[in-house]
N, C-alpha and C positions, 0 to 999 in steps of 0.2 A: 504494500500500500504506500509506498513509496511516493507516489505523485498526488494523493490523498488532500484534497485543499478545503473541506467543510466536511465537517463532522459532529453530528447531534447524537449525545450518550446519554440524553436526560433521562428521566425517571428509570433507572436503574436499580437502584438502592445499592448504589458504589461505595466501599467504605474508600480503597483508594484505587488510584490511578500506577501505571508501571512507570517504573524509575527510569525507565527507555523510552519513555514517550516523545523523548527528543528526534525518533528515529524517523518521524513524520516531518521530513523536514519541510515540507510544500505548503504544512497546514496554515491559513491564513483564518478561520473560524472557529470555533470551538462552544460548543452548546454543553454545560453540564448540571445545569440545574435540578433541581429534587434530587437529590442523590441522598447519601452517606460522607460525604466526604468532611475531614478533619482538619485536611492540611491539602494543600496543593505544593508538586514535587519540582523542587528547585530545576528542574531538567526542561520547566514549562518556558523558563526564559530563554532557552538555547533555540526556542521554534525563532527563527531570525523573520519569518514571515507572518508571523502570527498576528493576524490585526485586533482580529474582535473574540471577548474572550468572553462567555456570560456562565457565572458559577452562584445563582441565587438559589435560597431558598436549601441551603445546604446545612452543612452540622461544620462550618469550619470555624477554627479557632487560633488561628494562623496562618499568614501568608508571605512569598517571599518578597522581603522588604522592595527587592529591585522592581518589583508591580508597580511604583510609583515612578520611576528610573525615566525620565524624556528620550532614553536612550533607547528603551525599547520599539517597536514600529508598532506596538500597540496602542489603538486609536479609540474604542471603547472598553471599558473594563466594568464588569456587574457583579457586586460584592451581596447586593441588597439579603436582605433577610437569613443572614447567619449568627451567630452569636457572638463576633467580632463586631463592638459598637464604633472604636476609635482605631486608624489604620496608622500606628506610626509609619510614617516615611524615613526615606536614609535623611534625606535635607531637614529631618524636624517637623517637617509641614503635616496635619494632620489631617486627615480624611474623613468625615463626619457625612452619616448616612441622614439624610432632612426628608422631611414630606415631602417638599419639592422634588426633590432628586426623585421621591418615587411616582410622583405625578406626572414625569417625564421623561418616565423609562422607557416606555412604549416608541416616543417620536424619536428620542436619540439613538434605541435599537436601529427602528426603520432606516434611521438618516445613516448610522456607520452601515450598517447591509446593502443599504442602495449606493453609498458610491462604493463600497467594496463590489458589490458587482460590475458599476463603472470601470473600474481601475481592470478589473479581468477581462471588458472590450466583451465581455460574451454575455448572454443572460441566460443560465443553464433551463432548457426545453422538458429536459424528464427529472425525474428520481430513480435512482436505484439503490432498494432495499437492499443493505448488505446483513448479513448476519456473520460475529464471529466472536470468539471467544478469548479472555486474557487468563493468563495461567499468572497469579501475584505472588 
């Protein structure tokens, strides 16, 4: 799965993710909401393409600090509804989840989604249902 560029793993009931998840190196999306998850794996920063990342509604309780990093080519990031209320950043700056932010989760989903599919010049025509399985 190598050239793998959007990938929806939500309601799963994931406790975690493979510590090789780096290996997708194409992936620009990443869907993983409702899960189990506790922690997300330091190896999520090495995705160099990784634009849009949404992990709400999860069980995490840490995150790697560099999520906050300008550095990364991450352009929307979805913490909302975990039991992380304040996100220290490395710079200090604190990340605080507000009504607002969740009143306009929706539009700023759509907006990173639609130019991320701008930026691909394609507008994907089908789906295809994968099924497969992680050995953790």
């Amino acid at each position: 799965m190598s050239s793998l560029q959007w990938l929806d793993i939500s309601n799963n009931s994931l406790s975690d993710l493979p510590q090789d998840i780096d290996r997708l190196e194409e992936l620009q999306t990443f869907l993983l909401y409702k899960n189990k998850l506790t922690y997300l794996p330091y190896a999520l920063l090495n995705l160099k393409k990784l634009t849009l990342l949404v992990v709400s509604g999860d069980h995490l309780v840490e995150i790697p600090t560099a999520l906050c990093d300008s550095s990364t080519p991450l352009k929307f990031v979805n913490l909302m509804d975990n039991p992380i209320d304040n996100i220290q950043c490395q710079d200090g700056e604190e990340m605080r989840e507000s009504e607002q932010d969740r009143q306009h989760f929706d539009k700023e989903f759509m907006r990173a989604y639609i130019e991320d599919l701008k930026e691909r010049e394609s507008v994907p025509s089908y789906t295809t249902k994968v099924s497969f399985s992680l050995q953790l």
